[in-house]
N, C-alpha and C positions, 0 to 999 in steps of 0.2 A: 566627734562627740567624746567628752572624755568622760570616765565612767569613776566612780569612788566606790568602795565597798568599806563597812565596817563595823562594829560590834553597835546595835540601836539602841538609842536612848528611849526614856522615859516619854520623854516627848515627841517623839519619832513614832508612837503606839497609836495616837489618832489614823495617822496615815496611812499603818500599816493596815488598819482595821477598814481603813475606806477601800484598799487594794481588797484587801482579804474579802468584804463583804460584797463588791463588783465579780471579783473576778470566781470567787465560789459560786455564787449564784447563778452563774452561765451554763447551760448546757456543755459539757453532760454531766455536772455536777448535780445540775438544778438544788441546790441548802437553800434553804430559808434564812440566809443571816440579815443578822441587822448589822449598824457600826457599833451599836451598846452589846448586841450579845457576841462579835469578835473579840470587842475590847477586852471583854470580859476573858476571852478565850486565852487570847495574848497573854493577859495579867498572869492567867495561869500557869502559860508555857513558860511565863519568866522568872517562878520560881524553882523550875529544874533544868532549861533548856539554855540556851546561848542563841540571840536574836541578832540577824546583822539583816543592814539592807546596803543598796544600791541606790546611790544618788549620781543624779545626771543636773548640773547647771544650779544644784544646791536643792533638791528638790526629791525627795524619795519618790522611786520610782518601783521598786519592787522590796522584797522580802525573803528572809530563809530563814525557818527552825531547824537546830540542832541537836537533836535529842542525845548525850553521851551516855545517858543512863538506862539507854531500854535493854540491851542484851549484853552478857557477858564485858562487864566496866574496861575501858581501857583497847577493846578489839575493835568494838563496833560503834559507827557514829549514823543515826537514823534519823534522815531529813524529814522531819514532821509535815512541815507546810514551804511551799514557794510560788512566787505567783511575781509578775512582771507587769506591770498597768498596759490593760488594752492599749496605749498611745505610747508605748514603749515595747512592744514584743517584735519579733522580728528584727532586731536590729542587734543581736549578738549577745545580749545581755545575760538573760540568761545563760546560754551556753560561759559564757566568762566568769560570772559569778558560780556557778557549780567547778570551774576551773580553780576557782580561787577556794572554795571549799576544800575540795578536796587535796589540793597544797595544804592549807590551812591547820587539816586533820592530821595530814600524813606528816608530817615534821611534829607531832604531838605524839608521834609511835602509832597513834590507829592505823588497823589493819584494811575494814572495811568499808562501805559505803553502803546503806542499805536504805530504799526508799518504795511509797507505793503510787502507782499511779493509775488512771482508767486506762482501758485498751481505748475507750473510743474519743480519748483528749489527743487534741494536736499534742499534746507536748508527748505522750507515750511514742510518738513515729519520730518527733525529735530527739528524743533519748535515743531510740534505735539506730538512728543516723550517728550521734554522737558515741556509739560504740559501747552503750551500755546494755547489757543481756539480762533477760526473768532469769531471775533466782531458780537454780536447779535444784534445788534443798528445801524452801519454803515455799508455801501455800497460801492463802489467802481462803480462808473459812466464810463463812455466812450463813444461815437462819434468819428466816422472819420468824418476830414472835409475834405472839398471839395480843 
């Protein structure tokens, strides 16, 4: 299987939005997304964010945001959103494409990598396997409001 990664187009945002609203909506995420309110999401991230996906046989198969602008400009590159279509996980992808990221950055001078994930998604024991560590500086806050 040969794998393509690269910066998504305009037209490449349906796709991404049918990935993004399958595969959030799954435990343990449970979102209520639709494909009109991801798109919407999308649209947004691609007024400050850098969107690339993964295409397998001409066919988008997954997704990554790239947030350059959340912390200290130029250090740190904060993966907003990624997601690999259930008929494509398990098969390297992912792990390749975060390979390819974080090349991607690093030859760009960024320092960092900084991303959030559940403890109780397959992909958090993935990462762990893949040799990435919780942040020993940052926290993750929460409140229900009222």
């Amino acid at each position: 299987m040969k794998i393509l990664f690269r910066k998504a187009i305009k037209k490449d945002y349906l796709r991404i939005a049918e990935i993004y609203t399958n595969e959030f909506s799954k435990t343990p995420y449970n979102e209520d997304w639709t494909k009109k309110k991801a798109l919407k999401k999308i649209n947004i991230f691609s007024n400050y964010c850098d969107i690339y996906v993964s295409v397998v046989d001409r066919k988008v198969v997954g997704f990554f945001i790239a947030n350059t602008n959340f912390w200290n400009l130029g250090e740190f590159v904060f993966g907003e959103e990624m997601a690999i279509d259930e008929n494509y996980q398990n098969k390297g992808i992912g792990k390749a494409f975060l390979s390819w990221i974080e090349k991607r950055y690093s030859k760009k001078g960024f320092k960092k990598f900084i991303f959030l994930s559940f403890k109780d998604s397959s992909a958090y024991k993935m990462y762990k396997k893949w040799g990435y560590e919780e942040s020993k500086s940052n926290i993750l806050f929460e409140r229900n409001l009222k």
